[in-house]
N, C-alpha and C positions, 0 to 999 in steps of 0.2 A: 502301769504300776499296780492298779488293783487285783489282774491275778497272781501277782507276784507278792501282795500282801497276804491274798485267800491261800497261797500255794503255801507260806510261812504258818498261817496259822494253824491251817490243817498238818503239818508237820509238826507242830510241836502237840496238837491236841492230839493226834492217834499216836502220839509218844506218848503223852503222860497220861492217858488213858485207858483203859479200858481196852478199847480201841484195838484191832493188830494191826489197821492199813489204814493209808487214806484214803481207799475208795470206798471207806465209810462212810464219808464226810460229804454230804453235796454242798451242793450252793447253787440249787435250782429252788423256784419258787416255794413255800411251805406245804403249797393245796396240793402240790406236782410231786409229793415224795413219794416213794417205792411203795409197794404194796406192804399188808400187815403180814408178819410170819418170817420178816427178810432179816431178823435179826436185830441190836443196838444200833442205830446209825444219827448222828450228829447231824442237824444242817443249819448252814450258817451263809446266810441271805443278806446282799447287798440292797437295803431301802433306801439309803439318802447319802447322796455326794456335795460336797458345799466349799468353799476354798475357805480355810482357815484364816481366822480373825488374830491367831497368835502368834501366828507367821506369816512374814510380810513378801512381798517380790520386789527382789532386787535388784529387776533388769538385766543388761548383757554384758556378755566381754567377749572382746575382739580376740582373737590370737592370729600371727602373723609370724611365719618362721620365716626369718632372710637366708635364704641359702644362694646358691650359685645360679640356680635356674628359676626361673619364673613360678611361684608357687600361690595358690590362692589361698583367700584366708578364711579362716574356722570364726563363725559366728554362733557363740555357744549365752545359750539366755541361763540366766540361774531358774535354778528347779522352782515352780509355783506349787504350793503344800493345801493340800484338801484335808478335810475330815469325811474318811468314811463311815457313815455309820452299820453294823450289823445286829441282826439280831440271831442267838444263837439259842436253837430248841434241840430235843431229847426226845428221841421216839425208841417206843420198845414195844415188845408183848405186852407190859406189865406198866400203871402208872408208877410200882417202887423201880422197877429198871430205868426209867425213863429219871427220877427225881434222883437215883447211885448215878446216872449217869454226867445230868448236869451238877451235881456235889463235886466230881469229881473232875470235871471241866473249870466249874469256879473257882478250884483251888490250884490247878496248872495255870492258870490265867491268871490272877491275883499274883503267881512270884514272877512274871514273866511282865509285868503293869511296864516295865520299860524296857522293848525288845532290846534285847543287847544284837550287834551285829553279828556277833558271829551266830545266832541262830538265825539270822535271814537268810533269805534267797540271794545267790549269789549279784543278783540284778538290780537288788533294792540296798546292796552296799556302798560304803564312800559316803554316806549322808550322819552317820553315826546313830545311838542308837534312837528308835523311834518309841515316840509316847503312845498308850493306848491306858483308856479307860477303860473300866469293867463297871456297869449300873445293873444295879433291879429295875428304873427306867429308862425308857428311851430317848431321844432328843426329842421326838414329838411325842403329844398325846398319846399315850397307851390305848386308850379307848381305839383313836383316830387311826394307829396305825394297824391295830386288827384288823380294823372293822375294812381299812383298804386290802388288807392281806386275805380277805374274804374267809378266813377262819376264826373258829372258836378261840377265846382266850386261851392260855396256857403258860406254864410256867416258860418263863427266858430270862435270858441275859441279855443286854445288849452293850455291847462296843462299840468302841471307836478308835480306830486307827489314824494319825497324823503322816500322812505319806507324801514323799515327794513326788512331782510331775513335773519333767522337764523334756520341754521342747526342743525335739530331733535338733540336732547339730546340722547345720546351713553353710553349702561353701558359696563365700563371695570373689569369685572371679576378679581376678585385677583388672582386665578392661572388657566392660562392657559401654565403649562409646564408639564412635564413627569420628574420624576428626578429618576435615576438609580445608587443606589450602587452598586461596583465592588467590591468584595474581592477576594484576592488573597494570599491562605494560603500554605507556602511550607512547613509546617509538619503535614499532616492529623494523625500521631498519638499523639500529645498532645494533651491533653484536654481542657488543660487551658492554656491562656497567650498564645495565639497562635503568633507564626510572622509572618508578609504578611504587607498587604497596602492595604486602602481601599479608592477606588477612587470613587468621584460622578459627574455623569455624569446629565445638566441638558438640554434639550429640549425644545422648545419652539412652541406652536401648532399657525400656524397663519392663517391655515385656514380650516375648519370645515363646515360641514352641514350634511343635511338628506335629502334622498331621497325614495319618496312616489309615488304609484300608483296612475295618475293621476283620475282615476275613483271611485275609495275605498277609496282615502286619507291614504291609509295602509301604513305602510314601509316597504319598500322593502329591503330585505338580500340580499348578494352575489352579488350584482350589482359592475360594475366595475367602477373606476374614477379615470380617467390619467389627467397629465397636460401636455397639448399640450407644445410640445419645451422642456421638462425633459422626463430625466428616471422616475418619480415618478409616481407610482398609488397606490390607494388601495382597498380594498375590505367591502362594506357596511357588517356590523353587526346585530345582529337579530332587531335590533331597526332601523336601516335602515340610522346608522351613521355613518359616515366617517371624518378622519384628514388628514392634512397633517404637516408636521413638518420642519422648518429652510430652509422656499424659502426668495431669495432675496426681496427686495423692488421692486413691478411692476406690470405691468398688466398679466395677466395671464386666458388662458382658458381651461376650465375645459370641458372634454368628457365624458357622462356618457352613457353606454349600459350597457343591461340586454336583454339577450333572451326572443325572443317574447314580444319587446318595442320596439320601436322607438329610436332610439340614440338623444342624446341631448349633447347640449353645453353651456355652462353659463358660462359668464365671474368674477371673482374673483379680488380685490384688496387686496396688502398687503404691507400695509404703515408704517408698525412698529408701530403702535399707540398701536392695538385691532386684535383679532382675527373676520376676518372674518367668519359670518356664512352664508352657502344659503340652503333654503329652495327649492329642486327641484323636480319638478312630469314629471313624463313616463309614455307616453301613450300608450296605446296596440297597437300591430298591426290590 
């Protein structure tokens, strides 16, 4: 979401600007800007990202369409809300170019204090409109954050943008478990009406992947994957997939070798939500 905040606001500053483009407008480091002689140019630098204290996170929601055929379900978390902070400087030939410049920045920014939707990005809509502050200081020390931006003081602005961040949409498969009938018949000579007891036994797979040759993109068979800190491993299938079944809630890593590869490690979570899947490639020796 943040270059889609930088992409909004350099739209509306080389519109009410000065300005003809926005490839006037960086947002590379301050010390990192264009040589002198290259004209008016804006840049407007992301220093501090922090998760909003005025906006709170409200967890998930399931959706679940019943249709005729088997369909998994959409695990959609509501958006967690940052405060980015920027600060935005003025570079010219001239320190009065540079000081018409940001005049003329703090006053398209100032009627603009609550992005209305329809000037966003089409990416950062559906949230309504979003709050931004306009200061003469920053969130932190002024002093403090020159002196990290390893330049000279100079006239700015700094902002802050309230933007949404929501985590990718997740499908949860309807079954991810293994379920095993037991019978237990103690008279194999009747036919019928037999007596026993039949027990079902169900599984729960919570973390899964495939592992592929890093050069072919092939899958690889017979490769081994243990979990560090368990007894458990298994052994890849001609599809080059592997399970694991009924680990705790937690961080967990995964060892995968195969003769004549490289051993590899990849870390796995299992949060009780969804099965994990990872996608892993070995490279030759």
């Amino acid at each position: 979401m943040i270059i889609f905040i930088l992409q909004t606001l350099a739209e509306i500053l080389a519109g009410g600007t000065s300005l003809s483009r926005t490839e006037q407008i960086e947002f590379s480091h301050p010390s990192n800007r264009k040589e002198e002689g290259g004209g008016p140019i804006l840049n407007l630098y992301v220093y501090d990202i922090r998760e909003s204290k005025q906006i709170q996170h409200s967890g998930k929601q399931v959706e679940r369409k019943l249709k005729q055929t088997l369909q998994p379900a959409s695990v959609n978390w509501s958006p967690t809300w940052f405060d980015v902070s920027m600060v935005l400087t003025a570079w010219d030939r001239t320190a009065l170019g540079e000081h018409y410049l940001l005049s003329q920045a703090l006053g398209i920014l100032l009627r603009h204090r609550a992005l209305k939707e329809e000037f966003l990005v089409p990416e950062l809509r559906g949230y309504g409109n979003l709050n931004m502050t306009v200061a003469v200081e920053p969130q932190i020390e002024a002093g403090s954050l020159w002196s990290a931006l390893t330049i000279a003081l100079r006239p700015a602005l700094y902002l802050m943008v309230t933007v949404p961040v929501e985590p990718q949409m997740s499908l949860v498969s309807l079954v991810w478990e293994r379920t095993f009938r037991l019978t237990n018949n103690f008279d194999d000579n009747q036919s019928e009406n037999r007596n026993g007891t039949i027990e079902t036994i169900t599984k729960r797979i919570v973390v899964a992947g495939i592992v592929r040759n890093a050069t072919t993109n092939r899958p690889m068979k017979e490769t081994e994957v243990k979990v560090i800190g368990t007894q458990k491993s298994a052994i890849t299938n001609k599809e080059g997939l592997f399970y694991f079944e009924e680990l705790r809630n937690g961080n967990y890593i995964l060892e995968i070798t195969s003769s004549g590869y490289l051993p590899c490690r990849v870390n796995a979570l299992v949060d009780g939500l969804t099965c994990t899947f990872k996608e892993i490639s070995l490279n030759p020796m």
